[in-house]
C-alpha positions as CSV (number, residue, x, y, z in Angstrom):
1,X,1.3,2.1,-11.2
2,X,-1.2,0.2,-9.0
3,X,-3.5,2.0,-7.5
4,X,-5.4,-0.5,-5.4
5,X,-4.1,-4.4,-4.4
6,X,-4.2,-7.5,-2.3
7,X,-1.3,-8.7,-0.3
8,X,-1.9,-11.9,-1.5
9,X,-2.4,-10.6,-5.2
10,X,1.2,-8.7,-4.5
11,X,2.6,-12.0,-3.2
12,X,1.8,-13.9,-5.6
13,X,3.4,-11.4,-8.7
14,X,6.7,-12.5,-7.1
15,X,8.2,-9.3,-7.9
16,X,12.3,-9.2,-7.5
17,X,11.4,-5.7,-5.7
18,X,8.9,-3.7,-4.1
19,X,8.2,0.3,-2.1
20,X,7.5,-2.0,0.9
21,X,9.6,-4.6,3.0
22,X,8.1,-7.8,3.0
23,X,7.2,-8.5,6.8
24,X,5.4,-5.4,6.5
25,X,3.1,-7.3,4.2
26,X,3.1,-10.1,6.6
27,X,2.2,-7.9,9.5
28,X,-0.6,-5.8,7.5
29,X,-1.9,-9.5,6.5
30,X,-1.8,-11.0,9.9
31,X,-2.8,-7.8,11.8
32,X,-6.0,-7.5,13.7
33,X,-6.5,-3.8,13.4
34,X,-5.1,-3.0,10.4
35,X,-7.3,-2.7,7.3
36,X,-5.4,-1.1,4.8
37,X,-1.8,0.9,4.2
38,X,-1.2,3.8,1.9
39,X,1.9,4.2,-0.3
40,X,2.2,8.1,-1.2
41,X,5.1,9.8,-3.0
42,X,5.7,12.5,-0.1
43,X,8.1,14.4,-2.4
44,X,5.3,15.3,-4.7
45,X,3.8,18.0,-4.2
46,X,0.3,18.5,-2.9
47,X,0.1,14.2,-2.7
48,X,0.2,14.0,1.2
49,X,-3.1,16.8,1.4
50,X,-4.6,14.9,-1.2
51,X,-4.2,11.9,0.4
52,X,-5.8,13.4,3.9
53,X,-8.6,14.8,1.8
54,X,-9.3,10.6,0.9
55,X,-8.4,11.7,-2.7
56,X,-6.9,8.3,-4.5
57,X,-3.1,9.0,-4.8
58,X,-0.3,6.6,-4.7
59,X,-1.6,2.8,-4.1
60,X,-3.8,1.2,-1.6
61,X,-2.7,-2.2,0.0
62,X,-5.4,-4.1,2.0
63,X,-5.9,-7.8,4.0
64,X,-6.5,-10.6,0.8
């Protein structure tokens, strides 16, 4: 698991597949408002109140 990384460090791993679509990458990277994005397994529970108390759960994608 990765808890916290760059677009352009996800980019650049050239993975065959990942949680997110690519133009949301391109859109997160591009954006003028948005920071960061969350990934959270909403099927586990207790992640989604952790994750609204800041607690570090799932992984953190932010603007290279």
């Amino acid at each position: 698991m990765i808890s916290e990384i760059s677009v352009k460090d996800l980019l650049a791993r050239d993975l065959d597949d990942l949680t997110i679509e690519r133009p949301c990458l391109d859109i997160l990277q591009n954006s003028e408002v948005i920071e960061k994005i969350q990934m959270v397994n909403g099927l586990e529970k207790g992640n989604i109140t952790k994750t609204l108390k800041g607690k570090p759960v799932g992984t953190v994608i932010y603007k290279s």
